[in-house]
N, C-alpha and C positions, 0 to 999 in steps of 0.2 A: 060622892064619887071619890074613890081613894085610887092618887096616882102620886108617881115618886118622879122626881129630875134625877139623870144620872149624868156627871161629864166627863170625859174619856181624851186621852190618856190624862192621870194627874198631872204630869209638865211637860213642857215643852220648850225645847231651844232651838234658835234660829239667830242668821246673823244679821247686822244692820242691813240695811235696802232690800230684805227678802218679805214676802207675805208669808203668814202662818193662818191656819184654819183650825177654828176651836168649836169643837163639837158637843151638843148636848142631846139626850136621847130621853124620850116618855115612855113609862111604862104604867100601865094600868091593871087596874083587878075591873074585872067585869065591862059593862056597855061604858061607854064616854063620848063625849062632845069633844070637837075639835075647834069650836069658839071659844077664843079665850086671845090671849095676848103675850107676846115675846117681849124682853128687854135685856141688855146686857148690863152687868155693872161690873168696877174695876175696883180694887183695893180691899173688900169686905162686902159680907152681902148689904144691900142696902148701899153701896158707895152708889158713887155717881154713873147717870147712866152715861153708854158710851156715846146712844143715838142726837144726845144733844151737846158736846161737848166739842168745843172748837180744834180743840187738839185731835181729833180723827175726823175731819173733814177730808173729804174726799179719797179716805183711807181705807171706810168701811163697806162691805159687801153682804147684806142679810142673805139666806137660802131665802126659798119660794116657799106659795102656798102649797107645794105638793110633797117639799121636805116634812114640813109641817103635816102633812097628812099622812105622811109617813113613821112619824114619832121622832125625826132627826130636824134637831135646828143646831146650824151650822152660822158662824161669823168668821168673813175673811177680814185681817187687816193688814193690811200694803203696805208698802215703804218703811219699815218698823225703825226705827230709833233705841237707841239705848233705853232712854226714860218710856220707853212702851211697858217693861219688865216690870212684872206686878200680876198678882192673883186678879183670875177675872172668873164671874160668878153669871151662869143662865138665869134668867128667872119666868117661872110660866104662870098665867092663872088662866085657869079655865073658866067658861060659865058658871057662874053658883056656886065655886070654892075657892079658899087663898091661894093668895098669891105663895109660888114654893120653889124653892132655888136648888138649882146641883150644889155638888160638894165643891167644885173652884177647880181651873186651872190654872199653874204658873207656868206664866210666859219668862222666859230670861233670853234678854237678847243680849248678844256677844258683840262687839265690836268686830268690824270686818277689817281680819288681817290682812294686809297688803301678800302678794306674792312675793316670795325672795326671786325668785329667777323663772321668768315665765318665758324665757329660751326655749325652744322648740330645736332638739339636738338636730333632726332631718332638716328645718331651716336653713343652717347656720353650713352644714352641710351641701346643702344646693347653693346657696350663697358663694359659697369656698369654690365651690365647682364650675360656677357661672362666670367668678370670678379668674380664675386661671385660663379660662376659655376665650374668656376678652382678653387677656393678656395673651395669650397663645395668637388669637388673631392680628393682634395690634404687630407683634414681631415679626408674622409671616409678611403685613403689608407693609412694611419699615423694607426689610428685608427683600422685597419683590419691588419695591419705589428703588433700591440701592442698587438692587441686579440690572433693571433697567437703564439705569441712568449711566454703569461706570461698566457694565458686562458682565461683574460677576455680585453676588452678597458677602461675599468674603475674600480677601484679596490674599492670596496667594502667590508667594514670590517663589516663584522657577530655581531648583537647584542645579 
């Protein structure tokens, strides 16, 4: 049975604490079996697999058996890190042939730039407004406590 790994796009950037999805697809000449076995590796084909490696615990998401049946096998990885960045390679074998790997994708993960000003101008604006409004009332009841107590809020001298 002659079948090819394909992975798509060649790279991929994303920043720290985001998940990225890396895609691998089968393409076959003629009849084929869908028995066989997925694994990821990171660094060169042949590196280490992802599935047994402490450093993605709890990071990794396989697709199903119906991706799989589909000719799409997909891996999610979560909370990505600087040191995630690095070629990472599908590898498939099917019943009765070798094992055969896509051509790799690189992941480059960015460092998450902080916001310079994450001011919301309408905020800052309702604020101001909200603001001058409790000042507005606070004068009216100064003003209405003074009128009642002495008869007027502004004392005006008789010419």
């Amino acid at each position: 049975m002659n079948f090819a790994v394909y992975q798509f796009p060649p790279s991929i950037t994303a920043a720290e604490g985001e998940s990225v999805i890396l895609n691998c697809a089968l393409a076959f000449e003629g009849n084929h079996s869908l028995i066989g076995a997925v694994h990821w590796t990171r660094g060169k084909p042949g590196g280490y697999k992802l599935d047994t490696s402490p450093f993605y615990k709890n990071r990794l998401e396989r697709s199903d058996i119906e991706s799989f049946a589909n000719n799409i096998i997909i891996i999610n990885i979560s909370a990505l890190v600087k040191e995630d960045s690095d070629n990472y390679y599908c590898h498939v074998t099917l019943m009765g042939t070798e094992e055969r790997n896509g051509n790799g994708t690189y992941l480059q993960v960015k460092r998450k730039v902080p916001e310079e000003n994450n001011w919301n101008p309408y905020l800052i604006l309702g604020l101001g407004g909200a603001l001058a409004l409790w000042g507005l009332i606070v004068i009216v009841l100064i003003c209405g406590l003074t009128w009642q107590n002495k008869g007027m809020c502004v004392s005006v001298k008789p010419v």
